[in-house]
LUMLO-721066 format. One record per atom (N, C-alpha, C): x, z, y; chain; atom name; residue number from 0. Coordinates in steps of 0.05 Angstrom, whole numbers, plus 5000, padded with zeros to 4 digits. Layout:
# LUMLO-721066
x	z	y	zadren	kedren	kekol
X	Z	Y	A	CA	NUM
...
# end
This chain:
# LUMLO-721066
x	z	y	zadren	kedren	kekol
8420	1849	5507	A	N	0
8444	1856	5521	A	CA	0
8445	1842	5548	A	C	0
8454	1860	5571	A	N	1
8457	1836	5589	A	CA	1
8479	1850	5599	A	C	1
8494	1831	5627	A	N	2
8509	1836	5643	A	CA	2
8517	1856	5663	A	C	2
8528	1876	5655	A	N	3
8529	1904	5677	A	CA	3
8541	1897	5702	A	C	3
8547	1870	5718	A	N	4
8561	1856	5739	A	CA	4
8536	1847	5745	A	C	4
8519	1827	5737	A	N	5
8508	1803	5749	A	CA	5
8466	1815	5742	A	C	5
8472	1822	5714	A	N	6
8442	1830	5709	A	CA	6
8441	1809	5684	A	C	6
8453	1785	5674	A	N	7
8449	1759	5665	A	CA	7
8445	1766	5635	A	C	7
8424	1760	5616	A	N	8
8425	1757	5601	A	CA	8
8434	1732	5569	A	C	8
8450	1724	5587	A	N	9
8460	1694	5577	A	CA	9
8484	1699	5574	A	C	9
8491	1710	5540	A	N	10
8514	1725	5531	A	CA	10
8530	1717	5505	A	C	10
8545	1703	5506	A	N	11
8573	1690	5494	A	CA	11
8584	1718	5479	A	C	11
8572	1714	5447	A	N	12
8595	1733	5438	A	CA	12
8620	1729	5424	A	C	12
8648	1742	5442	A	N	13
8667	1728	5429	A	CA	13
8684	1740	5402	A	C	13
8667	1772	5401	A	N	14
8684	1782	5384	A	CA	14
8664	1804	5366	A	C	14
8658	1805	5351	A	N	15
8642	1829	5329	A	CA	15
8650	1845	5307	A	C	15
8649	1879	5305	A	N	16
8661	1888	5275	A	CA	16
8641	1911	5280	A	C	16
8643	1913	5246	A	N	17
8627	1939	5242	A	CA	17
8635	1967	5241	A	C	17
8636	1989	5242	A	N	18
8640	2018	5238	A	CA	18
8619	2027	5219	A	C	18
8628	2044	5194	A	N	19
8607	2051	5183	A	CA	19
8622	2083	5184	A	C	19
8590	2100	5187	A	N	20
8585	2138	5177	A	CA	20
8576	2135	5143	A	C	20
8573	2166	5145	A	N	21
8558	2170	5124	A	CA	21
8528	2160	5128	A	C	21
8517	2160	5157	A	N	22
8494	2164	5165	A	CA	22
8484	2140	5176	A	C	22
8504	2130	5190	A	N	23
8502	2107	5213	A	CA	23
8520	2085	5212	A	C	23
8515	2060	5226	A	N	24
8528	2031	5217	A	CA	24
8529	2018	5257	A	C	24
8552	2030	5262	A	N	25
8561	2015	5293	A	CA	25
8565	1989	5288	A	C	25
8558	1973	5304	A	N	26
8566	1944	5307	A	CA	26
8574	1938	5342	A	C	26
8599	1941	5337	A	N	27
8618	1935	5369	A	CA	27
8617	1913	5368	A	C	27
8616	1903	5400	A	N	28
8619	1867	5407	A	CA	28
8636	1869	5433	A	C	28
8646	1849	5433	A	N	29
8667	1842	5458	A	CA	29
8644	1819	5468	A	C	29
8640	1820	5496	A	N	30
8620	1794	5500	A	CA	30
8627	1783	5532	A	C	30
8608	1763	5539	A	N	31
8624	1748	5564	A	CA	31
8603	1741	5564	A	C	31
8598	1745	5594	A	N	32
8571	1732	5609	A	CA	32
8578	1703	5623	A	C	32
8557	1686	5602	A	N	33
8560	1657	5621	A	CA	33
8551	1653	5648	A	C	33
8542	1671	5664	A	N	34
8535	1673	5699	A	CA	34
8562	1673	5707	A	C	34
8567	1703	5707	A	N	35
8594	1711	5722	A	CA	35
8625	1702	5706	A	C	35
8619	1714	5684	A	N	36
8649	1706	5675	A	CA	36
8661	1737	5674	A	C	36
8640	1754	5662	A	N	37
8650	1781	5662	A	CA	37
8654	1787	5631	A	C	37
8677	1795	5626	A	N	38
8673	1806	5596	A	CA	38
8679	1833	5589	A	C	38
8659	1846	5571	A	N	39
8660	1869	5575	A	CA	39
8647	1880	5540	A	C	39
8658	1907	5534	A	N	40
8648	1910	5515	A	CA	40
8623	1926	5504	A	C	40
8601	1929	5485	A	N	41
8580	1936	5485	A	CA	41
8574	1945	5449	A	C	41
8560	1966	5444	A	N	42
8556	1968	5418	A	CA	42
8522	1984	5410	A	C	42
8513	1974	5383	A	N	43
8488	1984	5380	A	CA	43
8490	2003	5350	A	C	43
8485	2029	5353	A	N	44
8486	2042	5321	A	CA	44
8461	2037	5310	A	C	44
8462	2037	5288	A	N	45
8435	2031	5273	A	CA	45
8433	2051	5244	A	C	45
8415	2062	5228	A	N	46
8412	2080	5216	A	CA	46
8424	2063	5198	A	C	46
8430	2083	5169	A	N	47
8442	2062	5135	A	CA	47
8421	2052	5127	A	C	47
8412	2033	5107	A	N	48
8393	2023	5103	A	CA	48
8386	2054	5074	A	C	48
8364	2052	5068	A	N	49
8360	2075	5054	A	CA	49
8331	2061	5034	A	C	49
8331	2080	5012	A	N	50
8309	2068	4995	A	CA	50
8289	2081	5007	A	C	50
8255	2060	4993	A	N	51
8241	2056	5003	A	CA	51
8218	2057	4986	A	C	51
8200	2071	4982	A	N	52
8186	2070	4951	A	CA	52
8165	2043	4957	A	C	52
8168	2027	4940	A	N	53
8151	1996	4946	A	CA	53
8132	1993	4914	A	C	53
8111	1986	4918	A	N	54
8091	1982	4886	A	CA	54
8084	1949	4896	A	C	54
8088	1936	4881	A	N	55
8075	1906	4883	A	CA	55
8057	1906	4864	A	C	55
8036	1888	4884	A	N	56
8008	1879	4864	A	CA	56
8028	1849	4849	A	C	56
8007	1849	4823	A	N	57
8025	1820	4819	A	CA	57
7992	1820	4801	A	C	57
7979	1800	4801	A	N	58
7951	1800	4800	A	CA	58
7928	1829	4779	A	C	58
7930	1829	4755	A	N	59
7926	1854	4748	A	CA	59
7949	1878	4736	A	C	59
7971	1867	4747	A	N	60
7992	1888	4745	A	CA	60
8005	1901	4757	A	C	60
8010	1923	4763	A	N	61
8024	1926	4784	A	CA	61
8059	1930	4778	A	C	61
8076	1931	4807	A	N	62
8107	1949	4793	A	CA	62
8115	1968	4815	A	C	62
8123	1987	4810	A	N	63
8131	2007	4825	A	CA	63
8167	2013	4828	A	C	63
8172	2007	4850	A	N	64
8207	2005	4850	A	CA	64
8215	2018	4881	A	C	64
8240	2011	4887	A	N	65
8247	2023	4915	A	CA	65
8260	1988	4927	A	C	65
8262	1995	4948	A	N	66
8275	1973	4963	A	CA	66
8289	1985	4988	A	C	66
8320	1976	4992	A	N	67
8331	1986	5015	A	CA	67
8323	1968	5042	A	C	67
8319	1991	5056	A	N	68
8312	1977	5087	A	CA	68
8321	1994	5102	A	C	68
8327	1993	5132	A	N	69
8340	2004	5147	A	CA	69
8324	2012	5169	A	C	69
8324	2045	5169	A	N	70
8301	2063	5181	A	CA	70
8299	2051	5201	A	C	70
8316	2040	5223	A	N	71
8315	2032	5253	A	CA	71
8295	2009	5261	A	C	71
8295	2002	5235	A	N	72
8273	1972	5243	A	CA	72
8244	1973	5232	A	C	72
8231	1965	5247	A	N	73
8183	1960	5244	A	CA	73
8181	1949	5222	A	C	73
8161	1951	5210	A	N	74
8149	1938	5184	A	CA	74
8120	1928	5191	A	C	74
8109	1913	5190	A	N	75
8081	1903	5193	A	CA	75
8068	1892	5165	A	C	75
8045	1889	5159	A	N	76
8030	1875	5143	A	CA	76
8030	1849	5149	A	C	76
8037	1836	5124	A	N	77
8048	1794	5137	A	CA	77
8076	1802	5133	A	C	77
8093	1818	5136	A	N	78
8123	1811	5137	A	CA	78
8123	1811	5100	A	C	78
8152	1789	5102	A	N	79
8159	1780	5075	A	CA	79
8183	1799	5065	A	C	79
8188	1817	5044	A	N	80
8212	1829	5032	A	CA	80
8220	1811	5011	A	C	80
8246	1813	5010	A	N	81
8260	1808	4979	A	CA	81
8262	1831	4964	A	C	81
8249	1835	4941	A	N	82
8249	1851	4925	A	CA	82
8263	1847	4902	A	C	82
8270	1866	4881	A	N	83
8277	1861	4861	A	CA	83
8259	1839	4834	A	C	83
8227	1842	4847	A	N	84
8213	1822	4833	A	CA	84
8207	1792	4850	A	C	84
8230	1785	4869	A	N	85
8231	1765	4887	A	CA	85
8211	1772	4907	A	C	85
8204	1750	4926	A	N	86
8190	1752	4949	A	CA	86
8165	1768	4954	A	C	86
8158	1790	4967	A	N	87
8129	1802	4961	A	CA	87
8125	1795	4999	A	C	87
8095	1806	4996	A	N	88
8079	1803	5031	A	CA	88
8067	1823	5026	A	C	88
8085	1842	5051	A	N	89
8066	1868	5052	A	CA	89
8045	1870	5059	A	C	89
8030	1881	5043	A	N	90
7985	1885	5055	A	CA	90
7983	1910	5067	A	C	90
7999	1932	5059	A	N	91
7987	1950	5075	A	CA	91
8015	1975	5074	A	C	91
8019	1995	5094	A	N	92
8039	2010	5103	A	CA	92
8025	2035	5101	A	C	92
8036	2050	5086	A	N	93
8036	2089	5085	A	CA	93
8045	2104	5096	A	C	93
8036	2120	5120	A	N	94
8046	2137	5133	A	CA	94
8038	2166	5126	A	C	94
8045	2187	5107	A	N	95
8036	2202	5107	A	CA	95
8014	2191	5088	A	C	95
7984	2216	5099	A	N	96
7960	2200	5087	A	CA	96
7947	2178	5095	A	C	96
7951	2161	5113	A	N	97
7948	2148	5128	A	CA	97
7952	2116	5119	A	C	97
7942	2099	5123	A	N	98
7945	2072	5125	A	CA	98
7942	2060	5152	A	C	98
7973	2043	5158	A	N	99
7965	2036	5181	A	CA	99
7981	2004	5168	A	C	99
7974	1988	5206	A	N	100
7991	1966	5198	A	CA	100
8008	1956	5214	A	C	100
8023	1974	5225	A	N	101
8063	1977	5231	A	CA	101
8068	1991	5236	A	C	101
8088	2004	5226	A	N	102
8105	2031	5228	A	CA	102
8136	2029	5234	A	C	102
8154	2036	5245	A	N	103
8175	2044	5243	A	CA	103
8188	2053	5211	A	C	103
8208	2042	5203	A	N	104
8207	2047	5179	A	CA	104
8215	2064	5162	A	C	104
8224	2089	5187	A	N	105
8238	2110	5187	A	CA	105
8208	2136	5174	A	C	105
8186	2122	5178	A	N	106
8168	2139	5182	A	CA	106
8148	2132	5155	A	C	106
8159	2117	5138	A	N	107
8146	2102	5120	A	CA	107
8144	2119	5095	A	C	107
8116	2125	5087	A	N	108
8123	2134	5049	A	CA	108
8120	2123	5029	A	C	108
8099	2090	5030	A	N	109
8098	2074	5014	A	CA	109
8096	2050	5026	A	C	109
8103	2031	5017	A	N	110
8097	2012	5018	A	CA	110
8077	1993	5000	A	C	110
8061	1978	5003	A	N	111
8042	1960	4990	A	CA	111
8038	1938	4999	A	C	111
8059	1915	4974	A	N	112
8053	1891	4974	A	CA	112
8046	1873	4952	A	C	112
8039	1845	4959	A	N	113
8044	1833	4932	A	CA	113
8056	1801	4931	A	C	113
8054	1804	4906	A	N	114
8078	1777	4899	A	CA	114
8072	1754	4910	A	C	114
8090	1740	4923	A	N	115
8082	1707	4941	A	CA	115
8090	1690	4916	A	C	115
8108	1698	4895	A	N	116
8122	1673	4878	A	CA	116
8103	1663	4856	A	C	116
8081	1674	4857	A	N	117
8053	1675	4830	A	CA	117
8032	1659	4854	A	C	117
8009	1645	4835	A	N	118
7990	1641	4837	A	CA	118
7971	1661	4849	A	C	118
7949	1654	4872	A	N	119
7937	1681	4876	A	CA	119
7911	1680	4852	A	C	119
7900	1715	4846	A	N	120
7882	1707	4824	A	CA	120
7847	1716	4845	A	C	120
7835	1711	4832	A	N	121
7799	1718	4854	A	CA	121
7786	1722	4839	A	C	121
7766	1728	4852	A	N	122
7733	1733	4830	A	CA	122
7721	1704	4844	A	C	122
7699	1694	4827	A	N	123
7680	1672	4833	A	CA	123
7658	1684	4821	A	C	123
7639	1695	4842	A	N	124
7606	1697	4830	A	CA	124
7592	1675	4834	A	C	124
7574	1675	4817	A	N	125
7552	1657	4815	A	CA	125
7524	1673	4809	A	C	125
7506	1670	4838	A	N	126
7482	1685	4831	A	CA	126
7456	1670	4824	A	C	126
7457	1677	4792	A	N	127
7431	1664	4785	A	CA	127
7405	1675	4780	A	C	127
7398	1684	4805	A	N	128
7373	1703	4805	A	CA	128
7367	1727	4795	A	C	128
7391	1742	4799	A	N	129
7383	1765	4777	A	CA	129
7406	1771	4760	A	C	129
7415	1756	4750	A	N	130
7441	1755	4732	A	CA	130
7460	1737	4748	A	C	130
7485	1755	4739	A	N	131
7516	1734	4749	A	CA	131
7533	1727	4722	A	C	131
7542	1699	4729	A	N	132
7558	1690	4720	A	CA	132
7590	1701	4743	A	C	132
7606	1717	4729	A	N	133
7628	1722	4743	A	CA	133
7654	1712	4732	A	C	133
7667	1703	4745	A	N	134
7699	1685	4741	A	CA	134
7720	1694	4751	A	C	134
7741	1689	4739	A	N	135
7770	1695	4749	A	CA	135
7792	1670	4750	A	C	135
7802	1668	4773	A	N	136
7807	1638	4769	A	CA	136
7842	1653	4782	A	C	136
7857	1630	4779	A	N	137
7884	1626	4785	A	CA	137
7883	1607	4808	A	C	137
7895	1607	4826	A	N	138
7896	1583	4849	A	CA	138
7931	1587	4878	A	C	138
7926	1561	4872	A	N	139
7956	1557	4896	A	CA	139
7948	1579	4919	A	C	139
7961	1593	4926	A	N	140
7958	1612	4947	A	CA	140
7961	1597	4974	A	C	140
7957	1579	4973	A	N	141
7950	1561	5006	A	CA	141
7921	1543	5002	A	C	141
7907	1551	4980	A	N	142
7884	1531	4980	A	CA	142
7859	1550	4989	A	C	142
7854	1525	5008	A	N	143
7827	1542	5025	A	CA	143
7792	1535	5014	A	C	143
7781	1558	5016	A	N	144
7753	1554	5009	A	CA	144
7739	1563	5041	A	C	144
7724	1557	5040	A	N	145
7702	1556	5062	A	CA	145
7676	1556	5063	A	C	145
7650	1583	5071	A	N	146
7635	1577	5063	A	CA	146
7627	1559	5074	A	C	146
7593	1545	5052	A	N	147
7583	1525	5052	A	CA	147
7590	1497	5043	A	C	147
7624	1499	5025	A	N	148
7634	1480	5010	A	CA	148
7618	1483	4987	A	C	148
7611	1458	4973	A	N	149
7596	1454	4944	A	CA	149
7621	1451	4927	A	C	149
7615	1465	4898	A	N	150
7643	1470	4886	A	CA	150
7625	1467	4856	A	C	150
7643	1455	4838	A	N	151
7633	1457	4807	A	CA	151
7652	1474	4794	A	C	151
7635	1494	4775	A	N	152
7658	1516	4773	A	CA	152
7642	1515	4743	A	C	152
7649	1521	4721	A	N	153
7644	1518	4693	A	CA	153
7622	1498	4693	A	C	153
7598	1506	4689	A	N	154
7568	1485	4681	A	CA	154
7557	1491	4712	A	C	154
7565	1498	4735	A	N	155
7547	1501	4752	A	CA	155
7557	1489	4769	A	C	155
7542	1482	4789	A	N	156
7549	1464	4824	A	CA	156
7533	1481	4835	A	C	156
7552	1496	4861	A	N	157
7544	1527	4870	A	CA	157
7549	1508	4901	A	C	157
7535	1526	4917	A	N	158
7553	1528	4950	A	CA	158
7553	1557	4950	A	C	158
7582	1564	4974	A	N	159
7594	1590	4970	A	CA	159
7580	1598	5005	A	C	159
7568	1612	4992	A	N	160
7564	1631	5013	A	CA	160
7574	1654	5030	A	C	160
7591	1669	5017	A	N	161
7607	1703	5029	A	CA	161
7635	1702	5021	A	C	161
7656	1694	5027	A	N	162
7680	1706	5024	A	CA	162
7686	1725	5028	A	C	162
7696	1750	5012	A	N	163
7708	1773	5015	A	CA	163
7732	1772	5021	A	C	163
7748	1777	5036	A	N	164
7777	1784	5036	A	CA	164
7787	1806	5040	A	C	164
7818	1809	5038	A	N	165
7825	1835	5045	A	CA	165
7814	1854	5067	A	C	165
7808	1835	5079	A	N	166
7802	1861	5108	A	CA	166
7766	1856	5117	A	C	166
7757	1828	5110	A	N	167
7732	1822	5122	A	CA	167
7715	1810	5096	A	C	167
7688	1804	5103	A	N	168
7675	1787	5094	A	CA	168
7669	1768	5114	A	C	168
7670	1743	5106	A	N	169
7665	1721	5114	A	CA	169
7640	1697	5116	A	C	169
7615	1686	5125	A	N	170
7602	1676	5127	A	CA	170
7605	1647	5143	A	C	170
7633	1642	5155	A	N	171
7635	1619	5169	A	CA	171
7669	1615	5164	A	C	171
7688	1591	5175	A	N	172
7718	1592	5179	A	CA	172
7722	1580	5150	A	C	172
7741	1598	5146	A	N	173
7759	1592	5114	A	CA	173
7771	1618	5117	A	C	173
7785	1610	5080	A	N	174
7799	1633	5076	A	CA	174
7825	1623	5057	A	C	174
7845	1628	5055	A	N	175
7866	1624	5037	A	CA	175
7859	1634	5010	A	C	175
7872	1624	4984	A	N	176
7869	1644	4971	A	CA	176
7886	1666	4969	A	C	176
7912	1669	4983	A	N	177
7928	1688	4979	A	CA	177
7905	1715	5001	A	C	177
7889	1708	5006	A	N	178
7878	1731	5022	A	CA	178
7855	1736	5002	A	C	178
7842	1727	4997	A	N	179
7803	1721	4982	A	CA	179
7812	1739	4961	A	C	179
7790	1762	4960	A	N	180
7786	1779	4935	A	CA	180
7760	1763	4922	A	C	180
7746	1759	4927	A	N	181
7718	1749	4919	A	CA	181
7704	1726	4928	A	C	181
7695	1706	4916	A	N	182
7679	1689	4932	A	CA	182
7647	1685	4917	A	C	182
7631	1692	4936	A	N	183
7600	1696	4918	A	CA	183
7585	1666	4932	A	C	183
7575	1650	4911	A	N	184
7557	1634	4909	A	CA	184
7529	1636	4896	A	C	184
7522	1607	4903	A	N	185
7489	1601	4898	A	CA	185
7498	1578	4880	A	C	185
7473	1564	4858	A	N	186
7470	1538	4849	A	CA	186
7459	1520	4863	A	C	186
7464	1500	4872	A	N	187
7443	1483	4883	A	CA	187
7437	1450	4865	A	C	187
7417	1440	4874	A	N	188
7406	1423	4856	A	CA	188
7405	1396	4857	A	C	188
7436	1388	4869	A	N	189
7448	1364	4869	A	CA	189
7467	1366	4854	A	C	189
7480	1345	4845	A	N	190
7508	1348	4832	A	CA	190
7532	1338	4843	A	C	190
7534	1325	4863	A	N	191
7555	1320	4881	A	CA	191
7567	1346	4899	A	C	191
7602	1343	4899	A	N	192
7614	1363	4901	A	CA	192
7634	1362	4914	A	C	192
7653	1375	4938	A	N	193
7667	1376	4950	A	CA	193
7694	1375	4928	A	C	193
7698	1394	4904	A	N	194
7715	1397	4884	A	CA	194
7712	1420	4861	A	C	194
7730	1412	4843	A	N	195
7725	1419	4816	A	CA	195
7751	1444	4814	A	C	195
7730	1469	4806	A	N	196
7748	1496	4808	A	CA	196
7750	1504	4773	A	C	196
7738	1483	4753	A	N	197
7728	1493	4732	A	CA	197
7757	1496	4719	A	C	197
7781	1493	4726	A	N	198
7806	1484	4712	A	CA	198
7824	1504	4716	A	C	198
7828	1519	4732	A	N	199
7837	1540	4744	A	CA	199
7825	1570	4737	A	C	199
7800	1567	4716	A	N	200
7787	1586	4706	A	CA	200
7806	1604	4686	A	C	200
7815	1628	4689	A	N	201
7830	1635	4670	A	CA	201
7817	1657	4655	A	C	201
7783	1670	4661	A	N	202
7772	1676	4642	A	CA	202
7747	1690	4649	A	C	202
7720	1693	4635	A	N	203
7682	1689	4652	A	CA	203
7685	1722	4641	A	C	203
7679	1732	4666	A	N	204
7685	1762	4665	A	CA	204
7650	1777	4653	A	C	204
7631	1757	4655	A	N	205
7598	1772	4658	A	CA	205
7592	1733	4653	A	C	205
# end
């Protein structure tokens, strides 16, 4: 908002109420520009908030529900909803047939996120020449792996070579686990270790 006197955006509001439609939600303000000393009144309509078809990942389960949001405002992948199954982080936005990653939310047909209030879950390979040892582990969704960390994960001391994540694979950096679909390793033939993943194993898939 700014000043239709001065131009000033440095705006003192002294007074606010709403108007509601069937359709639409006015919000009138009485306001005063700290430049001039002009007060004057100003209002923004905004669409009703309306449901929203939303599916959360929640590690091998999914849920399918609606959530009200209000057509007038962007959605990106990274933004946090309150859902009926608490906090989710949207991964990805439906437009049509389409996946993109921000939309207007007026233009939205699904949404796809998943749960922040859970543990994230991953795959852990281990390539032993031919055959894998594959894992599923549970982990704090802020704990970072990185390749080239040495890690003891059931009977083996691996270094991780490839992180998969949602969008990339990885060969250098880090990765969260709220992002990491997969992390594929090697054995190597020392036994000293950066840290111990063997505890967090919640079950040897291969």
């Amino acid at each position: 908002m700014e000043c239709p006197i001065c131009g000033s955006d440095e705006i003192e509001i002294l007074n606010a109420k709403q108007k509601s439609s069937k359709k639409k939600l006015t919000e009138e303000y009485l306001l005063k520009c700290e430049e001039c000393g002009h007060v004057f009144k100003d209002a923004i309509s905004l669409k009703k908030p309306q449901p929203y078809r939303l599916i959360i990942s929640e590690q091998d389960k999914s849920h399918k529900t609606t959530i009200d949001l209000s057509p007038s405002d962007e959605l990106a992948n990274g933004d946090v909803l309150l859902s009926e199954f608490g906090q989710v982080e949207v991964t990805s936005i439906e437009v049509g047939d389409k996946r993109v990653n921000k939309s207007k939310i007026e233009d939205i047909s699904t949404i796809w996120a998943s749960s922040v209030e859970i543990p994230a879950r991953i795959g852990f390979s281990v390539d032993l020449h031919g055959e894998v040892d594959s894992y599923k582990l549970d982990l704090e969704r802020d704990f970072e792996i990185a390749p080239g960390d040495v890690v003891k994960i059931d009977k083996h001391v691996v270094k991780v070579h490839v992180i998969k994540t949602q969008d990339r694979k990885l060969t250098s950096g880090f990765a969260k686990a709220a992002v990491i679909k997969r992390v594929y390793s090697k054995p190597v033939k020392f036994n000293n270790y950066d840290y111990d993943l063997t505890k967090y194993i919640i079950k040897k898939t291969s």
